[in-house]
C-alpha positions as CSV (number, residue, x, y, z in Angstrom):
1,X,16.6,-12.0,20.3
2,X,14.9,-11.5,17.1
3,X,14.2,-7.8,16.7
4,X,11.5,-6.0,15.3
5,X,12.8,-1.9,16.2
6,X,16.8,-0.8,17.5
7,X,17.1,2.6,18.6
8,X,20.1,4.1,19.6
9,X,20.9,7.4,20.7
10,X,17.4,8.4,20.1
11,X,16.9,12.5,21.4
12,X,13.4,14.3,21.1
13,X,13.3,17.6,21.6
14,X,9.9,20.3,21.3
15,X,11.1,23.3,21.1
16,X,13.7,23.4,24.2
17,X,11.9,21.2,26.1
18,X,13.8,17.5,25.9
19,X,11.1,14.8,25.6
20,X,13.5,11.9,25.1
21,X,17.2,12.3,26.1
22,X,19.5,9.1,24.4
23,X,17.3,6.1,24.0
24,X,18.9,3.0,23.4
25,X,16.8,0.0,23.4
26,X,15.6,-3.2,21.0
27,X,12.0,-4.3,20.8
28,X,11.8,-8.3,20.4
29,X,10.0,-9.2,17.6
30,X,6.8,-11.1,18.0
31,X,6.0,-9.9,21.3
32,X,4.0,-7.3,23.3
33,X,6.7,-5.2,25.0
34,X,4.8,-2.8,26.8
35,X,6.3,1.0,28.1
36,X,6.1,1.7,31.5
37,X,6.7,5.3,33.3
38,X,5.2,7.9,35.4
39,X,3.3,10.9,33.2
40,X,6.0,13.0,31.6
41,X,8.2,10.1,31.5
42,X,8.5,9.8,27.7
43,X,6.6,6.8,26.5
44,X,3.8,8.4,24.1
45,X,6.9,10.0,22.4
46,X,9.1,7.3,22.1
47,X,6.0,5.5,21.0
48,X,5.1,8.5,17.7
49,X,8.8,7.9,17.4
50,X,8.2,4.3,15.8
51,X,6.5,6.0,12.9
52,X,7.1,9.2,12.6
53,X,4.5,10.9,13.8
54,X,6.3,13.5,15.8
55,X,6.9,15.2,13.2
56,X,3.4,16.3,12.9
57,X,3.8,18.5,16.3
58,X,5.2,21.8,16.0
59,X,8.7,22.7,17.2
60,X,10.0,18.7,16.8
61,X,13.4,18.2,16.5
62,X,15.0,14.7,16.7
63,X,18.2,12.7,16.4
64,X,19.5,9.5,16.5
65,X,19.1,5.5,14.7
66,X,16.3,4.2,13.9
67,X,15.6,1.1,12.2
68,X,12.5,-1.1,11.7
69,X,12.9,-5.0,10.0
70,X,10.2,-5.0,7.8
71,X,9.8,-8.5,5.8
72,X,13.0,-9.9,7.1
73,X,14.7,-6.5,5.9
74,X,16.0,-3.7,8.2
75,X,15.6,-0.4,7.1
76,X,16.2,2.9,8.6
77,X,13.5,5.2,9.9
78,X,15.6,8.3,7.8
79,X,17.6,9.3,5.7
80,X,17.4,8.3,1.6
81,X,17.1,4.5,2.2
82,X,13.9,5.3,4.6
83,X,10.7,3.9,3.6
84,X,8.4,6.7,2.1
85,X,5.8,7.8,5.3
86,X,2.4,6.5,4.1
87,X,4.1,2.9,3.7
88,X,5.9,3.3,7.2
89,X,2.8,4.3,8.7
90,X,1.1,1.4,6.9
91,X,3.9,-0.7,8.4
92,X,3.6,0.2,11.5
93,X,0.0,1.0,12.2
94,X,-1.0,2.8,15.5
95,X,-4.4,2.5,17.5
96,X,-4.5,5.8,20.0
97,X,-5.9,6.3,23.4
98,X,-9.2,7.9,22.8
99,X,-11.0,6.0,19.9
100,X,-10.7,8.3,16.8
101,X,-12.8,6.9,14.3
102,X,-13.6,9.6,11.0
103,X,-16.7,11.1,11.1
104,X,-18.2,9.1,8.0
105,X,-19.7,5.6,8.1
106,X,-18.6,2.4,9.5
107,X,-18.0,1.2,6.0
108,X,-15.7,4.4,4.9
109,X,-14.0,4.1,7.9
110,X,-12.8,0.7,6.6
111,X,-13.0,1.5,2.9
112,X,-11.0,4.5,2.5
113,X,-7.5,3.8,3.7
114,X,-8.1,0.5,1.6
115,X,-8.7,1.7,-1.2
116,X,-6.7,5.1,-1.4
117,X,-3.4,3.9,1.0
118,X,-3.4,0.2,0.0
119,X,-4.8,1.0,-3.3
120,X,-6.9,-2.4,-3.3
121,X,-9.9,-2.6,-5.8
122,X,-13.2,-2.5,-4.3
123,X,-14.0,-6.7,-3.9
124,X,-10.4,-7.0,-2.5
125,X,-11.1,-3.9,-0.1
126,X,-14.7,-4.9,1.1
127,X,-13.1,-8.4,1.8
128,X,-10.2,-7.0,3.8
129,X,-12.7,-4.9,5.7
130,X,-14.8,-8.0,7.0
131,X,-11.6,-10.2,7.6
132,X,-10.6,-7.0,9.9
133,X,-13.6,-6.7,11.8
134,X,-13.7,-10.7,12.5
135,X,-10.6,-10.3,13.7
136,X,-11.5,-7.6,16.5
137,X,-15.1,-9.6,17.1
138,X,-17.2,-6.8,15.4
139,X,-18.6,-8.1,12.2
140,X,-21.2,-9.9,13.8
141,X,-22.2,-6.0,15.8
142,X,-21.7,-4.6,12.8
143,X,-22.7,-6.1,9.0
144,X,-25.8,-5.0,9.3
145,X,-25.6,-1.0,9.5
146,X,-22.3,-1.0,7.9
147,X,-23.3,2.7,6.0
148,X,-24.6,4.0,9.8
149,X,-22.0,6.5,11.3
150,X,-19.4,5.3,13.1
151,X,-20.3,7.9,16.1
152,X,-23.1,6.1,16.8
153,X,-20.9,2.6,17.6
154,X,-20.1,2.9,21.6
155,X,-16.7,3.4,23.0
156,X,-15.6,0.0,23.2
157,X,-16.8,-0.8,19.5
158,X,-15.1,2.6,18.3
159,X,-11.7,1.4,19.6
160,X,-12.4,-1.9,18.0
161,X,-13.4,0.0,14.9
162,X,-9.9,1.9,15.2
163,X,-8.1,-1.3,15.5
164,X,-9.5,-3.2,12.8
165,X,-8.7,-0.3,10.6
166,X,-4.8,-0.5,11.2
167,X,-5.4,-4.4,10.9
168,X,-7.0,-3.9,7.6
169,X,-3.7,-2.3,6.1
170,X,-1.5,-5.4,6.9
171,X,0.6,-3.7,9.4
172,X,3.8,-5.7,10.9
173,X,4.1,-3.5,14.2
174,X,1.4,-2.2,16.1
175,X,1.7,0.7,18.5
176,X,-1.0,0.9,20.9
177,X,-1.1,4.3,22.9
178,X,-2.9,2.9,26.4
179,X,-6.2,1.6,24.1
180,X,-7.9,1.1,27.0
181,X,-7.8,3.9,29.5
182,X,-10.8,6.0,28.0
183,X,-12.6,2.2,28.6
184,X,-15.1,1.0,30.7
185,X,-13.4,-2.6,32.4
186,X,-15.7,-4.7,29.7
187,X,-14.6,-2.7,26.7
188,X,-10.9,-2.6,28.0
189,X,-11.5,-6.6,28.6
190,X,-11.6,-7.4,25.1
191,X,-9.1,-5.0,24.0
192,X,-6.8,-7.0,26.2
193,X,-8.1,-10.2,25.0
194,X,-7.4,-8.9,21.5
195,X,-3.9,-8.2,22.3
196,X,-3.5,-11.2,23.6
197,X,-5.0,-13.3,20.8
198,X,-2.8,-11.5,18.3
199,X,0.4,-11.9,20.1
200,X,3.2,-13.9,17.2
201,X,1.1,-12.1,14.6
202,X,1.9,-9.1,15.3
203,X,4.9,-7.4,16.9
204,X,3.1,-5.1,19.1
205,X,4.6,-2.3,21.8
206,X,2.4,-0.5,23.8
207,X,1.8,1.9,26.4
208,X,0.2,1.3,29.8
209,X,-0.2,3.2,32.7
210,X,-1.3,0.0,34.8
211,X,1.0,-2.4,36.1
212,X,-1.4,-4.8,36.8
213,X,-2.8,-4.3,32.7
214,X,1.5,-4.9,32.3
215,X,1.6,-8.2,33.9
216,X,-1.3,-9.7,32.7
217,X,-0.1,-8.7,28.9
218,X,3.4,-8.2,28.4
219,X,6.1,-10.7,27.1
220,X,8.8,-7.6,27.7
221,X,8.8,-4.4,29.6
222,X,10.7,-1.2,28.9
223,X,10.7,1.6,31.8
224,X,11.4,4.7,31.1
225,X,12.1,8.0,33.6
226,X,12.7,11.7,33.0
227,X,13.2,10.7,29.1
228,X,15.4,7.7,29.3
229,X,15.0,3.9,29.7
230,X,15.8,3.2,33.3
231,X,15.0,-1.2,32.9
232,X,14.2,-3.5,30.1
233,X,13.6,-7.5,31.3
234,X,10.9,-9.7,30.2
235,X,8.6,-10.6,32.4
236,X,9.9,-13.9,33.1
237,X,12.2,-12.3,35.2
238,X,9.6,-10.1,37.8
239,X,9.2,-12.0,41.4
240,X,5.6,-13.6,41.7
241,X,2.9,-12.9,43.4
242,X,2.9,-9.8,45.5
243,X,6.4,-9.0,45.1
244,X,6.2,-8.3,41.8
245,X,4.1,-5.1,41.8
246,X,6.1,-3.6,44.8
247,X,8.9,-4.5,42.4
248,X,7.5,-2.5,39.4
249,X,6.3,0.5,42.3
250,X,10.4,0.4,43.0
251,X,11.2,1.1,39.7
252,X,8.2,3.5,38.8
């Protein structure tokens, strides 16, 4: 299995509370492996885990190995040979649960990270924005009142918005954090159809709380309990048909 992230060992801690507790798992390259668990389980951490961005909460503390393969290279997520954070980040772009566009225009939404994370010039930038927001089916919603605020775009265009802006930066991993539970079912519709049209692009690993929204996307599934992966299997290998989501129940 060609492998896009290995953890091993992998303990997250917040102050003395134990988020994660010895993670060891590979996520295939490629592929959407999705996280499964109830609440509290550990798959939003494991997820900021893939970039870093635990480290933004207070009392984090973490150990174990981490690597990413990056353009056929595997580097470590720390220590000296670590990719600097803003081009991890880049890397390894994240689209959260609730849509968090910046409170500025559609157009600096796209612009900025362009132009100050990529550092493109402004033609290259303004061409990257409208190949991004092709790709996520908003141009066409959008061109025309690209200077209007992106508050004004609904929910389902927001999260669109959000996604288009990690797809801007040329990311190789996407981390999705359950995109589609602040949704209404059309919205979430073609956020899953975006998922699925982007799967061999990207690698992508994501977090759902539905196992029906699990079937009908993942290539791999990872199941986590009380801080620690329980399964892995791809989804080749759950029963059909009914018995597969008293299967999934089983292990939730």
């Amino acid at each position: 299995m060609n492998v896009c992230v290995s953890i091993r060992g992998l303990k997250v801690f917040f102050d003395d509370q134990v988020a994660l507790d010895g993670v060891d798992v590979d996520f295939p390259a490629g592929q959407v492996s999705v996280l499964l668990g109830r609440s509290g389980s550990g798959k939003t951490t494991l997820l900021r885990s893939l970039n870093r961005l635990n480290e933004c909460f207070e009392g984090y503390r973490g150990e174990g190995d981490l690597t990413v393969t990056l353009n056929g290279a595997t580097l470590p997520l720390f220590g000296e040979e670590a990719l600097p954070l803003s081009e991890l980040r880049r890397s390894v772009g994240m689209v959260f649960q609730t849509p968090n566009p910046l409170p500025i225009s559609i157009r600096k939404n796209m612009m900025t990270p362009l132009l100050l994370v990529a550092g493109k010039k402004k033609d290259e930038a303004e061409a990257s924005m409208e190949r991004a927001l092709r790709a996520v089916g908003l141009w066409d919603e959008v061109s025309g009142r690209l200077d209007r605020m992106a508050a004004e775009l609904s929910g389902g265009q927001q999260q669109r918005l959000c996604l288009a802006r990690a797809l801007a930066l040329e990311p190789q991993i996407l981390l999705l954090d359950e995109p589609t539970a602040s949704l209404d079912r059309m919205a979430a519709s073609l956020i899953e159809e975006l998922i699925l049209s982007f799967r061999g692009s990207y690698s992508m690993i994501m977090v759902s709380h539905s196992l029906s929204q699990a079937r009908r996307l993942a290539d791999y599934l990872v199941v986590l309990a009380e801080g620690r992966v329980e399964r892995t299997f791809p989804i080749a290998a759950l029963p059909r048909g009914e018995e597969a989501e008293s299967f999934l129940e089983a292990l939730l």
